[in-house]
C-alpha positions as a printed Julia matrix, in Angstrom:
412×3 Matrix{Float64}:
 -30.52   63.78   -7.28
 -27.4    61.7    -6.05
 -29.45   59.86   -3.85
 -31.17   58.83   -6.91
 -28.63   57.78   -9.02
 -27.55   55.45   -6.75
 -30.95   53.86   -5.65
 -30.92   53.28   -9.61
 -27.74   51.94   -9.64
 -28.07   49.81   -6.79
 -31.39   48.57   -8.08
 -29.76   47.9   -11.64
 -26.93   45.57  -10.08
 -29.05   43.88   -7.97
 -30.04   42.31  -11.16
 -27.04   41.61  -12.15
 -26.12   40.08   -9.17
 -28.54   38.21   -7.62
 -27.0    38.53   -4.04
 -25.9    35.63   -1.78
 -28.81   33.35    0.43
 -28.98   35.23    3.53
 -29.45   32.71    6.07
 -28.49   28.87    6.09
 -32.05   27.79    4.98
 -31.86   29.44    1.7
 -28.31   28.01    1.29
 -29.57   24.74    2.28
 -32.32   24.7    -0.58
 -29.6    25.79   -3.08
 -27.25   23.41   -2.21
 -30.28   21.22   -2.45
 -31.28   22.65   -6.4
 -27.83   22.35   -7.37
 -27.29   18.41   -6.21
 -30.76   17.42   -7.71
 -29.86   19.54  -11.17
 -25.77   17.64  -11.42
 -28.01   13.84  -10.73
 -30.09   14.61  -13.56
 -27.05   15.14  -15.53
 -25.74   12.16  -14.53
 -28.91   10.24  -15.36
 -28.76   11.55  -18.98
 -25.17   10.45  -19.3
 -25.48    6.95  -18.0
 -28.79    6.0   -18.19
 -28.49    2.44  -16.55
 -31.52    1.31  -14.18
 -28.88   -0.1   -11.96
 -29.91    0.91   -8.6
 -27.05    0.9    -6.25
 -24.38    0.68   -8.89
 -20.77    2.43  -10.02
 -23.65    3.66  -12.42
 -26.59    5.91  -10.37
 -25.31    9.56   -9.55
 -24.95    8.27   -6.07
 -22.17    5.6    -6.77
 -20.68    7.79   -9.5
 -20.12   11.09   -7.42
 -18.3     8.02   -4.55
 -16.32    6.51   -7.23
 -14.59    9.85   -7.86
 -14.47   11.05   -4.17
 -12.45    7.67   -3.56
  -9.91    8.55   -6.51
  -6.72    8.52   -5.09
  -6.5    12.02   -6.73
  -7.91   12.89   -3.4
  -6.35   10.93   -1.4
  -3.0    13.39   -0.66
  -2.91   15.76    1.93
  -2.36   19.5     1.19
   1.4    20.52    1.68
   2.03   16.87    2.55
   5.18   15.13    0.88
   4.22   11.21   -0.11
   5.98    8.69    1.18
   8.02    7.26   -1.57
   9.2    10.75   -2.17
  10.73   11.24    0.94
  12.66    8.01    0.47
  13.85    9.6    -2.6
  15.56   12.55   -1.53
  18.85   12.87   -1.58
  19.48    9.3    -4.0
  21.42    9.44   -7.3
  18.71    7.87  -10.3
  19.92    4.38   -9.71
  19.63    4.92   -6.47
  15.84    6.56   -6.81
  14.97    3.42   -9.18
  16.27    0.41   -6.63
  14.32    2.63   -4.01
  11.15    2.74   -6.38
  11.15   -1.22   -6.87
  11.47   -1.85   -3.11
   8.69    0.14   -2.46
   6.09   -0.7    -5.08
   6.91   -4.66   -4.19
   6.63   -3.95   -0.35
   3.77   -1.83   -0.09
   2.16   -1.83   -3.84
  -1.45   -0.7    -2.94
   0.02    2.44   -1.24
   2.88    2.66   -4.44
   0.23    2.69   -6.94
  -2.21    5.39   -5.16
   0.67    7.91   -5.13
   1.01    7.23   -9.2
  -2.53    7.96   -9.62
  -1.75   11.35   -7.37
   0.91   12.17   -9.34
  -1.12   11.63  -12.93
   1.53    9.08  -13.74
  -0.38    5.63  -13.02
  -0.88    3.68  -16.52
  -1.54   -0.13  -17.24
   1.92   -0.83  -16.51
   2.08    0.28  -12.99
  -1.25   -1.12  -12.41
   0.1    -4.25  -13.71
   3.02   -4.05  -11.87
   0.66   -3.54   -8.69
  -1.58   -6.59   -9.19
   1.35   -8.6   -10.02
   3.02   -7.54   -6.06
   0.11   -7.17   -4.25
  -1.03  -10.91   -5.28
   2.94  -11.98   -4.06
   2.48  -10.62   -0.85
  -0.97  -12.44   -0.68
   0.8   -15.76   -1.47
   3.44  -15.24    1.08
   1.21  -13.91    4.03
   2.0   -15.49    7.13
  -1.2   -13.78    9.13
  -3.92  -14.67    6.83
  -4.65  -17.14    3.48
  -4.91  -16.5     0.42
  -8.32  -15.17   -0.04
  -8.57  -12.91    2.78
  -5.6   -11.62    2.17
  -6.12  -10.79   -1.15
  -9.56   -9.22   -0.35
  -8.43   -7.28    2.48
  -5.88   -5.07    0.26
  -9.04   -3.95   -1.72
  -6.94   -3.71   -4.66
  -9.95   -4.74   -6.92
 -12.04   -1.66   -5.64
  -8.91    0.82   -6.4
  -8.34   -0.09   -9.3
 -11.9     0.17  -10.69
 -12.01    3.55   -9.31
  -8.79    4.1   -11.2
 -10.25    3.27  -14.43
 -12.93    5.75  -13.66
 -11.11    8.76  -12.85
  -8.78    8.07  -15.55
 -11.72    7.65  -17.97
 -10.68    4.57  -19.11
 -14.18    2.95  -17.87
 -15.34    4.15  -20.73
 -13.18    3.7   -23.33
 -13.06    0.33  -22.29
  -9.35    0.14  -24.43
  -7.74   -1.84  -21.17
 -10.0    -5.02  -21.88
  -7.44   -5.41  -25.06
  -4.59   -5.74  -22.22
  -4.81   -9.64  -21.23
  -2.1    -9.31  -18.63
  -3.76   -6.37  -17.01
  -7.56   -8.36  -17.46
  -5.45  -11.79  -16.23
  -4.24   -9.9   -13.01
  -7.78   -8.01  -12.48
 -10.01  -10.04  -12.58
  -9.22  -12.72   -9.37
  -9.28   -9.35   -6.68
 -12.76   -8.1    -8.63
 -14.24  -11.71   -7.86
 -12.96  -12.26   -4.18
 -14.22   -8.4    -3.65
 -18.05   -9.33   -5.18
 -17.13   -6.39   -7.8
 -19.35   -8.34  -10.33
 -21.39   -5.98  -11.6
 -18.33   -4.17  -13.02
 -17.09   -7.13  -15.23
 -20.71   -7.8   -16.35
 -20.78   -3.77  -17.33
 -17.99   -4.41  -19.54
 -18.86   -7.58  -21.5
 -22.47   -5.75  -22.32
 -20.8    -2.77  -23.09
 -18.58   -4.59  -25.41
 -20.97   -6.93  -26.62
 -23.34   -3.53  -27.81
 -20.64   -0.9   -28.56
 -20.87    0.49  -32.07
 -18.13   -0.5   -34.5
 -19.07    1.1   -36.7
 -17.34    0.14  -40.08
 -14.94   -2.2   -38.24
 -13.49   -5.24  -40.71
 -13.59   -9.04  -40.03
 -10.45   -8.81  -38.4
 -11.73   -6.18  -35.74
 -14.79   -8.06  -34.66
 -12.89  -11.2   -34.44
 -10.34   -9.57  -32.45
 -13.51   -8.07  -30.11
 -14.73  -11.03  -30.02
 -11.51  -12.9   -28.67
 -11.21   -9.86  -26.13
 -14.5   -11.21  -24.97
 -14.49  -14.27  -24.73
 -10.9   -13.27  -22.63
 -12.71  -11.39  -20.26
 -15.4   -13.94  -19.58
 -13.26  -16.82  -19.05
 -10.89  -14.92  -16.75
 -14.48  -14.24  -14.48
 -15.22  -17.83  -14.61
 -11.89  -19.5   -13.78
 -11.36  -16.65  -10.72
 -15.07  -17.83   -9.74
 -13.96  -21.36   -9.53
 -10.39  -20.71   -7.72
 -11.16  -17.71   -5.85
 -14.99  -16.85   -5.7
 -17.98  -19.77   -5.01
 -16.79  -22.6    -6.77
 -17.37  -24.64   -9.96
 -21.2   -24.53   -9.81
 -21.32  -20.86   -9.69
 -18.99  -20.49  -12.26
 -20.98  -22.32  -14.51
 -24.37  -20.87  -13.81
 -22.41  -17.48  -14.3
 -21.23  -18.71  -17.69
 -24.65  -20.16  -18.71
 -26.1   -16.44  -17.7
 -23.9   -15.29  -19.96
 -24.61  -17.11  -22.86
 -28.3   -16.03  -22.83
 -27.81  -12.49  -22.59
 -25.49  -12.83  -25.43
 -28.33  -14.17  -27.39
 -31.1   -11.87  -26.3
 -28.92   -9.22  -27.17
 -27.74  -10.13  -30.87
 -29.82  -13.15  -31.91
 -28.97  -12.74  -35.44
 -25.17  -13.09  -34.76
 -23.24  -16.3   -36.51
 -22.12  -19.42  -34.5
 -18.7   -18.19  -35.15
 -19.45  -15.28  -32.7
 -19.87  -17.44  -30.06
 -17.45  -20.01  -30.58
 -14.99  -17.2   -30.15
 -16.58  -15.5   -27.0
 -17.94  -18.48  -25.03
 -15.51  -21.32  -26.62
 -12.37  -20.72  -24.47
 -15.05  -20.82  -21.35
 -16.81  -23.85  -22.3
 -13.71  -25.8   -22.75
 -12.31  -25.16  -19.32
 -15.66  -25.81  -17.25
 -15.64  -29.56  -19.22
 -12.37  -29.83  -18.38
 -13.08  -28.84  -14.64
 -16.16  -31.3   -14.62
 -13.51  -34.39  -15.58
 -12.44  -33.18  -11.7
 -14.92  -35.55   -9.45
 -13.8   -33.66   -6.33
 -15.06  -30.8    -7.92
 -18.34  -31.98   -9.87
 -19.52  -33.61   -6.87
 -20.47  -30.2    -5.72
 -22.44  -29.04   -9.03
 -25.86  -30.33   -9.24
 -27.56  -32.54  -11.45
 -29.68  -29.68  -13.09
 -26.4   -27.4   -13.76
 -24.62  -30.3   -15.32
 -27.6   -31.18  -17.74
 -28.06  -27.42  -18.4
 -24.45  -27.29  -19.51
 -24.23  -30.25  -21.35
 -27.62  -28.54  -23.39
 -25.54  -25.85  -24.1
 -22.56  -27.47  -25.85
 -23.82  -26.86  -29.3
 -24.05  -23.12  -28.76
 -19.98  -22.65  -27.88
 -18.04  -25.68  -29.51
 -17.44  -26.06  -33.19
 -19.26  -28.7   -34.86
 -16.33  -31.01  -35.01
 -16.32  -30.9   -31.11
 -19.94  -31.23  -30.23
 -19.72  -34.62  -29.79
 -16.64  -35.21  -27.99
 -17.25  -32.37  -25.41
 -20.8   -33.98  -24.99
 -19.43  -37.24  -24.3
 -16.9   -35.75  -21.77
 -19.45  -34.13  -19.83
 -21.64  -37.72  -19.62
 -18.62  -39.27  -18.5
 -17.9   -36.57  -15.98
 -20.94  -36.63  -14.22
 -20.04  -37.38  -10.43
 -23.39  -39.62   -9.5
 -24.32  -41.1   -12.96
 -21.66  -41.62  -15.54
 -22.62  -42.76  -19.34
 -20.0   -44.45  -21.52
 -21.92  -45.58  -24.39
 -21.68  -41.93  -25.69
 -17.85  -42.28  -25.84
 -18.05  -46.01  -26.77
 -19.86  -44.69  -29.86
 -17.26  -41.68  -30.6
 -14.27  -43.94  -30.08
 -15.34  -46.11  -32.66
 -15.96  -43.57  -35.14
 -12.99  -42.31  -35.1
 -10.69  -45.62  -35.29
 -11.53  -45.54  -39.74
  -8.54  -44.36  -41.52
 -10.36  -41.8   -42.73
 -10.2   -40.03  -39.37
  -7.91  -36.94  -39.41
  -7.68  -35.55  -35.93
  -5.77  -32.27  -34.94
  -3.4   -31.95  -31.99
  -6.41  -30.56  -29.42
  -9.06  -33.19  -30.8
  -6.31  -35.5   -29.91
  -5.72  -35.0   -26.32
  -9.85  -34.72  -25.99
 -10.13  -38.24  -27.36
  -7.58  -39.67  -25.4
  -8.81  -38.21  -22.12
 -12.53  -39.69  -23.17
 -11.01  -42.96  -23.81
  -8.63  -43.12  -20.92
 -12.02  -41.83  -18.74
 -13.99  -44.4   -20.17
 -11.5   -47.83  -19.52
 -11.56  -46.3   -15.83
 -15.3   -46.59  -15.59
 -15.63  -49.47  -17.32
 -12.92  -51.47  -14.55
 -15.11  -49.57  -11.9
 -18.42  -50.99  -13.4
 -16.29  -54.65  -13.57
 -16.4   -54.84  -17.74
 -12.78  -56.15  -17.82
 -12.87  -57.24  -21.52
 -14.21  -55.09  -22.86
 -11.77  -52.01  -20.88
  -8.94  -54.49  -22.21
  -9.96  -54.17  -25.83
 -10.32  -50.9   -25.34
  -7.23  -49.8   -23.91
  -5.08  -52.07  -26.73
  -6.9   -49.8   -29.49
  -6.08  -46.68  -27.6
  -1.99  -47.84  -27.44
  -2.4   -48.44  -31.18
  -3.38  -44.72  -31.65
  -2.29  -43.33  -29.27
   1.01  -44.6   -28.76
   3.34  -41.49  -28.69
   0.5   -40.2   -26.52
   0.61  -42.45  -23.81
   4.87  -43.92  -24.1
   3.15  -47.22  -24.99
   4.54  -50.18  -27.31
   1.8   -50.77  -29.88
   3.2   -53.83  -30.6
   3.73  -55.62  -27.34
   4.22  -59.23  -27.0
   1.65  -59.17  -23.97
  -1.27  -56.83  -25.68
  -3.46  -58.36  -23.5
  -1.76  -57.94  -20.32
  -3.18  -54.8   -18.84
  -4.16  -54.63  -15.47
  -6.42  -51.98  -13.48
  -3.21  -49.92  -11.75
  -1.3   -49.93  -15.14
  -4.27  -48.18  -16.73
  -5.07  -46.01  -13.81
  -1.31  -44.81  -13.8
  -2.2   -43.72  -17.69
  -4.59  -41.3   -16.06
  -2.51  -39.18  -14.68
  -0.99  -37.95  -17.73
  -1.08  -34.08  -17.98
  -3.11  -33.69  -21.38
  -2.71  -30.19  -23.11
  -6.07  -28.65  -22.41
């Protein structure tokens, strides 16, 4: 009878608890189940056809092995702490600052250990690690700044920390500022084109007129941070501009019923620094004629109405292997009626047309008419350019006078 009972009993738990895989092919196929079962989790969560991203299971279960969380040896003291021991809290601070300027890569993966890493530390880390790049004696700029992979850890950061998704650090323009350079000399692209779709779509829900502006502004932040670390740090002004012009069309395929003033405010701040680049011949020599045209097509999609024409006639005047004046010749004399009411910005654009356009006129050996040209721009522009509107020699300009006029630094 007892042997019964417990055959029963047995048989009863056994159901219960499903025993262990007995040999290491059954565990293999479990392991197996279980890995295939957490991916299609992951798929359901972030369902991005992005194959080889942060975003497939695969670069999602790296991103968090590579957390610094894991980065700390059991029952092994960190380095800064060490230094620590035995130092009064002034001491402990100096101590602190020493270390996160001399070593700030290693500084800032023993505050994500410790849970106590925020914007300010990564900040803080950016702002070092980029010093130390500067002063390098070993290697230049670039590679020094991509071999500290600082770009990779802090993307990981933001992913442990959940932050990635949240998104709230885009709003911090220091933190983007600093970023963004070690993303683009690390090719981490794909992570700063996640976040301007994700912003771009994200539900706002009942958010005011003040909110989306503000989104928008964060935006348009973001993007032209990408495209002035492309041209100083990445593949130059052409790419930067083709990135930029990518841009713009997803933005369109993926709200085409949004107002102009969206884009001014996203793509505006962008648009004005790549014309202001292309007024750089050593740089626009190295864009091709295609890129240039395409961007001076899309001037009307970024710049206010007000500024259509003047950034169009910049661009024509800009162009490294066929330069067009009559564009400007036909803004500067629209805008010489009294009735002409320029602001500050619209200011410095005009005079950097007109001081652009006397250069190619000397170059192109129309004398006179660069003459007459420069008088009326010392009778507008005279604070401008520290010139006597009333000289008793208005006619007395010659080609290095005018040339020296171009080097004034114009507020961009």
């Amino acid at each position: 009878m007892k042997q019964t009972l417990s055959r029963s009993w047995k048989f009863i738990t056994s159901k219960i608890h499903q025993p262990l895989p007995l040999n290491r092919r059954e565990s293999q196929k479990l392991l197996t189940v279980l890995n295939n079962s957490f991916k299609r989790k992951l798929d359901q969560q972030y369902p991005h056809d992005l194959a080889g991203s942060e975003h497939s299971p695969d670069g999602h279960i790296k991103s968090l092995l590579k957390s610094p969380l894991f980065g700390v040896q059991r029952n092994q003291q960190p380095t800064l702490a060490r230094q620590r021991v035995g130092l009064n809290q002034d001491a402990r601070q100096m101590c602190d600052v020493k270390y996160a300027a001399e070593k700030p890569v290693e500084y800032f993966k023993q505050q994500v250990s410790a849970g106590t890493a925020n914007l300010e530390s990564a900040k803080l880390t950016l702002a070092n690690q980029m010093n130390r790049a500067l002063a390098s004696a070993s290697l230049d700029l670039k590679e020094a700044m991509k071999s500290s992979r600082v770009g990779s850890l802090m993307i990981n950061w933001l992913w442990s920390s959940g932050q990635h998704e949240r998104l709230e650090f885009v709003r911090d323009r220091e933190f983007i500022t600093r970023l963004i350079p070690f993303l683009v000399i690390e090719g981490q692209y794909k992570s700063v084109w996640d976040w301007l779709q994700r912003l771009r779509t994200r539900d706002v829900g009942s958010a005011g007129t003040q909110e989306m502006y503000q989104l928008n502004k964060d935006i348009g932040h973001l993007l032209k941070g990408t495209i002035r670390a492309e041209v100083n740090y990445g593949q130059g002004l052409q790419s930067a501009i083709q990135m930029f012009l990518m841009d713009c069309k997803a933005a369109r395929i993926s709200a085409p019923t949004a107002p102009a003033s969206t884009w001014q405010h996203i793509h505006g701040k962008g648009g004005v620094y790549l014309s202001w680049m292309l007024t750089h011949q050593g740089l626009a020599a190295q864009v091709d004629d295609t890129v240039i045209d395409d961007f001076h097509r899309s001037i009307s999609t970024w710049a206010y109405n007000s500024r259509v024409a003047m950034y169009r006639a910049l661009i024509q005047l800009s162009h490294p292997r066929k330069p067009e004046v009559s564009p400007a010749l036909r803004l500067l004399s629209s805008i010489q009626s009294p009735q002409a009411q320029l602001h500050d910005r619209e200011r410095s654009i005009i005079l950097r047309i007109g001081l652009m356009t006397v250069e190619i006129l000397l170059a192109q050996g129309s004398q006179p008419e660069a003459a007459r040209l420069m008088k009326s721009l010392q009778a507008q522009f005279g604070p401008e350019l520290g010139a006597n509107s009333k000289s008793s020699n208005p006619d007395g300009f010659d080609e290095q006078s005018i040339l020296r006029s171009l080097d004034l630094q114009i507020a961009t």
